[in-house]
Phi, psi and omega in degrees: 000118152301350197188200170202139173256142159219125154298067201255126203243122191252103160284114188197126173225141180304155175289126200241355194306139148057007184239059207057145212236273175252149003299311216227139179119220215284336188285345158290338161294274187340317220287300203283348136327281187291334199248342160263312213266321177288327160313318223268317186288303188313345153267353135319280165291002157284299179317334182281331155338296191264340201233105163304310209266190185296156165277341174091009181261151183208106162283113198247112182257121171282097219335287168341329204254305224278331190278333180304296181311338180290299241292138176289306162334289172241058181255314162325305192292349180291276212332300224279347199263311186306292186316325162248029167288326202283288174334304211271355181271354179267325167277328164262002134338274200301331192290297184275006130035171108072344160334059186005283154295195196273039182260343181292312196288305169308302212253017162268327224257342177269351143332311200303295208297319162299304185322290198299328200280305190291332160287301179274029145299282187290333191287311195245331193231311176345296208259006153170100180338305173271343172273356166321318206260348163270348163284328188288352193259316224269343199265358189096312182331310204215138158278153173213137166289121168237211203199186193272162190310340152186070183046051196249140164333004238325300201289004178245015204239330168050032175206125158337287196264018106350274211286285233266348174295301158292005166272290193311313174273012147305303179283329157281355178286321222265329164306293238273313197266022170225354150086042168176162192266151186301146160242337185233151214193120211260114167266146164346072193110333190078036197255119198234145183217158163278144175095350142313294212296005177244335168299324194293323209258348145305324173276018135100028175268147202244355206184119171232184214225117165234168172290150206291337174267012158303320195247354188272299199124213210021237192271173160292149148215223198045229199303322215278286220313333190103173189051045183243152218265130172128235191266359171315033175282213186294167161249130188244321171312166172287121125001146172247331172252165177281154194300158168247147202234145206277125139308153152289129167272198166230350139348101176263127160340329197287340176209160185287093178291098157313144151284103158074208175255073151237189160257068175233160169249176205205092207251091148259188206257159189260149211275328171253009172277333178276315171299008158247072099237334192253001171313107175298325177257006224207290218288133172332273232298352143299044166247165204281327186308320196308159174317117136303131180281325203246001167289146175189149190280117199282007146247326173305313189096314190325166183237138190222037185227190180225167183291293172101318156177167204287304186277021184277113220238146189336321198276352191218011180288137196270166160267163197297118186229090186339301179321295160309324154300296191300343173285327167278023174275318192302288190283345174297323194282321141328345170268309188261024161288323165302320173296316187275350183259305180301340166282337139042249192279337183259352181263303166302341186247358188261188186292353188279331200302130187252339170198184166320271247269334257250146167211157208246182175226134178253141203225121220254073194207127180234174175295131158322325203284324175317311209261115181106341176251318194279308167252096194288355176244040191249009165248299172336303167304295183312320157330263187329310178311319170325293195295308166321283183324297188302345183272291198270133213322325193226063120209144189263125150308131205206157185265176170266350164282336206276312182303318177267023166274323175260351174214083159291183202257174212226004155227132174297155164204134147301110211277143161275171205276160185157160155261209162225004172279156219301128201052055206344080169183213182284336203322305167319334173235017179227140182152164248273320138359296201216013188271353170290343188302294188315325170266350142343283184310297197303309189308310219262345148301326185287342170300293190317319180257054154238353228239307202265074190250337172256162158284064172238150178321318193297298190313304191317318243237285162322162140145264165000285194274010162269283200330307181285005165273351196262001152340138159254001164269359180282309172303324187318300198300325223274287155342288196284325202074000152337265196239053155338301177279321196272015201229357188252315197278359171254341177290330200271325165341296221278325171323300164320291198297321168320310199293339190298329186237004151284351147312310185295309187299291175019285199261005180068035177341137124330319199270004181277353177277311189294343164298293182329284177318320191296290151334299175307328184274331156301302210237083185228054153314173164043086210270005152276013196305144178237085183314321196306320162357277192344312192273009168294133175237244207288150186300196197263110162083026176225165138313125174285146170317000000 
């Protein structure tokens, strides 16, 4: 055997319940649901058919996301948004009909792809949600991951008891909805400070995830460098802080490293399975047969073009010819199975090789999201890739808990402070942008710990609506200019709402239980939520980050 592969697929979209629907809210759930997450299980369990051992995958489900998918509320609003996902593929079934060109063979193949998405759904997922993906963890197949509770900055939120309030309710969230505790622990951004590694291995986590120049050193790249195909764009804010500039290590991706002084292992990413698959210019989903993401039929919304070439301007987009894309799925995943056995074959046999025994691990991690909304023939492809890996001998597919469990690492190493966002550091949530956020943010931890002192509804409810300010996609938005007004206007929301009931205790409002009600039916994530969690502040045997 040369080796060992891991998928590691990071899921996460904001909390969106009841907070609008299109451009921006639940129709991002809804989006990502039909065209990523349910294609994605549903290809599992196929793969789980065929393949006794791991699939080689470690899903990192984000607290946050995983209570939306629970949410009864919006399992409903999934049905009617499915349902007329079905509807608008039946009226262009039928508009193109008889048509010369592809557009009929597109709008039977995306009908065919609803039908089928929308059986197994109600057949298989509908009536709990989270468990197919909790059956495929409990059969061996698959690892699943969690994060902090609701994806907040960690090395910028600058308080103890912050970080261990969003480790910890994060890591009980994820028990409650996958029925066993987490071992790999997805951080937010892949954004590291020294001294997380020690909140993790108090919440009892074996193994997290950075970005590749955390452990190799020099400038950033890969996903930090930018031009990576989804919502990852360019940074048009100023900084606020100055760029951190790296030492060099000697730290390889290819094996597993204790972090600082714990026992947590610490997996970063290999630099070029992610630029072959996640590159907007390099990367499979450029290739001209794939699906155009951004072309869509001005009554359906449906997509009936191809990339067609990189310098191809909307208007000149060729159609879509499904069959041909899905073949080129096939063989892109046949490319990167050759991709993943020469980095291997070049990590045992090159200068990084440390003995005989040395065998290397290539640790593969994207957005869940690419694959099926960004690359819509990006299930396929993984599928495929799978099948590949798993047919040949020497390389073994393996989760990253499994991995640093049977070859723990056999070195320590000191992590620089970083991300995987744009110039692999803060910039993206500290900037000219979002730095009004951050004392906001601060305030209202220093309030919560004096606040969050009984188990009452009011503190649960205060509890909450901290996690939830403490987003870090509300900076995410705000930066890129995706949902800019709408990321300020849910920041200031959860703000308000805080103050509102923290106002209420204060002073023993009379009127706080019906606020207290009111606030739960927005916003009632963690329905177990431990206010007490809070007043836990620094971890065990650390310095606070």
């Amino acid at each position: 055997m040369t080796g060992t592969a891991t998928f590691v697929l990071h899921t996460h979209l904001p909390y969106c319940r009841l907070a609008g629907r299109w451009p921006h809210g639940e129709e991002w759930l809804h989006e990502a649901m039909l065209e990523c997450y349910l294609p994605l299980i549903r290809a599992f369990k196929r793969l789980s058919t065929e393949v006794d051992g791991e699939l080689g995958v470690t899903i990192n489900m984000t607290p946050i996301l995983a209570e939306q998918i629970a949410d009864p509320l919006m399992r409903d609003h999934f049905r009617a948004y499915l349902a007329d996902k079905v509807q608008r593929a039946r009226v262009d079934a039928a508009r193109f009909n008889g048509e010369s060109g592809l557009r009929g063979v597109t709008a039977r193949f995306h009908l065919t792809r609803y039908e089928s998405i929308q059986a197994f759904y109600e057949d298989d997922i509908a009536a709990a949600p989270l468990a197919a993906l909790a059956s495929l963890e409990e059969s061996g197949h698959i690892e699943i991951a969690t994060s902090a509770a609701t994806h907040g900055y960690l090395p910028l939120l600058d308080d103890a008891a912050a970080i261990r309030f969003q480790v910890e309710t994060g890591v009980r969230s994820h028990i409650k909805n996958f029925g066993r505790p987490p071992r790999s622990f997805w951080l937010p951004e892949c954004a590291y400070k020294p001294g997380l590694e020690r909140y993790l291995q108090d919440a009892g986590i074996k193994v997290f995830f950075v970005e590749t120049h955390l452990v190799t050193g020099g400038e950033a790249r890969g996903k930090a460098l930018g031009g990576m195909l989804g919502p990852y764009l360019e940074l048009q804010a100023r900084p606020v802080t100055r760029p951190m500039r790296l030492d060099p290590h000697e730290g390889t991706t290819f094996r597993p490293y204790y972090a600082g002084n714990s026992t947590v292992a610490v997996l970063a990413r290999n630099e070029r399975t992610g630029l072959q698959v996640w590159s907007a210019s390099h990367g499979y989903p450029g290739d001209p047969d794939y699906r155009e993401f951004h072309k869509k039929d001005g009554d359906s919304g449906l997509h009936y073009w191809r990339v067609t070439g990189s310098n191809v301007g909307l208007g000149e987009k060729a159609e879509y010819e499904p069959a041909t894309a899905l073949s080129r799925a096939r063989e892109h995943a046949a490319h990167f199975a050759e991709v993943v056995k020469s980095e291997l074959y070049f990590y045992e046999h090159g200068t990084h090789h440390a003995g005989a025994h040395d065998r290397g691990a290539v640790i593969a991690s994207y957005d869940t999201e690419l694959f099926g909304h960004w690359w819509l023939e990006g299930v396929d492809w993984l599928e495929h890739a799978i099948r590949r890996l798993n047919e040949d001998s020497s390389v073994r597919l393996i989760s990253s808990g499994r991995l640093v469990q049977e070859s723990p690492p056999t070195e320590t190493i000191t992590l620089p402070e970083g991300s995987w966002g744009s110039g692999g550091d803060h910039r993206t949530w500290l900037n000219d942008e979002t730095a009004w956020t951050w004392p906001e943010i601060r305030e209202r931890q220093h309030r919560a710990a004096k606040l969050l002192q009984d188990d009452t509804p009011a503190a649960r409810q205060l509890a909450r609506e901290l996690l939830l300010l403490q987003s870090s996609d509300w900076q995410f938005l705000m930066t890129t200019g995706q949902a800019h007004d709408y990321a300020v206007e849910r920041f200031n929301a959860h703000v308000e709402r805080f103050d509102a009931l923290a106002n209420a205790i204060e002073s023993a409002d009379p009127n706080l239980e019906a606020l207290v009600h009111g606030l739960e039916w927005l916003d009632n994530p963690f329905e177990s939520i431990n206010p007490a969690l809070y007043r836990a502040a620094a971890p065990s045997s650390a310095a606070q980050p």
